[in-house]
C-alpha positions in Angstrom: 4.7 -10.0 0.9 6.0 -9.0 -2.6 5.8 -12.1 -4.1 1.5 -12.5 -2.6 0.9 -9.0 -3.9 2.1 -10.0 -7.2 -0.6 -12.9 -7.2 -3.5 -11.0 -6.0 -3.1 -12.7 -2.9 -3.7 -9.6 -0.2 -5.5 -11.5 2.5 -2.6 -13.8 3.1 0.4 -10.8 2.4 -1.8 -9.1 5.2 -1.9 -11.9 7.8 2.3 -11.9 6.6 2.8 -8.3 8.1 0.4 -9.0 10.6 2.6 -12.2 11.9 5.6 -10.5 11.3 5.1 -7.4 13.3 3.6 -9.5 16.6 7.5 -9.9 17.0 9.1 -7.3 14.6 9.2 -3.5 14.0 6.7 -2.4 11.1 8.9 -2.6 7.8 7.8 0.2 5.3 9.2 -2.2 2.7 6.6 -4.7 3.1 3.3 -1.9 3.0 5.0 -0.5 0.0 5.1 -4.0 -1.7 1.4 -4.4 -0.7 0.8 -1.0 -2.2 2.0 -2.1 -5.2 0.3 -5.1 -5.6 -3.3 -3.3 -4.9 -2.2 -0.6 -7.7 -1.6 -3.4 -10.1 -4.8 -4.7 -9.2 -6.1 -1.4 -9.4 -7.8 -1.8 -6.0 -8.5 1.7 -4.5 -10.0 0.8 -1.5 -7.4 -1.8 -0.2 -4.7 1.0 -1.4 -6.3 3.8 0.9 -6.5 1.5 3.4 -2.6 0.6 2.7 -1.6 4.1 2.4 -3.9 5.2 5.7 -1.6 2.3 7.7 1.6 3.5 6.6 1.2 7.3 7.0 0.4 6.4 10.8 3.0 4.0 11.5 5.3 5.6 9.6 5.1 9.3 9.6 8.9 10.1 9.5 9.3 8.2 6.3 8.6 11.3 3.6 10.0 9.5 0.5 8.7 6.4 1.2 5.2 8.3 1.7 5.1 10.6 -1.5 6.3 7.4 -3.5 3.2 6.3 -1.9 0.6 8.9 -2.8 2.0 8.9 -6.2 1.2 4.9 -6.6 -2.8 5.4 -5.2 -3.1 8.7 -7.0 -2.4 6.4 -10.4 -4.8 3.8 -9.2 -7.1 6.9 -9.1 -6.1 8.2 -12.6 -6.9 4.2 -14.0 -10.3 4.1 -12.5 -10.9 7.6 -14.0 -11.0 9.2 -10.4 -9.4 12.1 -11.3 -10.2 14.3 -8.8 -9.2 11.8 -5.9 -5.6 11.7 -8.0 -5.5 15.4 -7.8 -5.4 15.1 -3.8 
């Protein structure tokens, strides 16, 4: 999934976590990775999207969540959405 995100390649790091969780428990890991790629891409949408998933499947994970917020509200702050990073 990392190594997809790095190229851009989100459709096919999304059908990734989609195979691997028809037999596996959701791993944070892999939506953070995705997260990461969309912020490098500056991609606001797919990162709300990304960020929406993980806060539902993984609503325990606090860290892992705020490190989360922090990486879409600086896809925010590039696009010069700085109200949406203020949120």
């Amino acid at each position: 999934v990392d190594c997809l995100s790095r190229l851009f390649m989100f459709d096919e790091a999304q059908k990734l976590i989609e195979d691997y969780e028809k037999t596996n428990t959701p791993s944070i890991v892999m939506y953070m990775s995705l997260l990461s790629g969309a912020r490098n891409n500056r991609n606001s949408n797919l990162s709300e999207k990304i960020y929406k998933r993980m806060k539902t499947l993984f609503p325990n994970a606090k860290e892992s969540l705020a490190a989360g917020v922090v990486l879409l509200s600086n896809i925010y702050s590039s696009l010069g959405k700085h109200e949406e990073a203020k949120t």
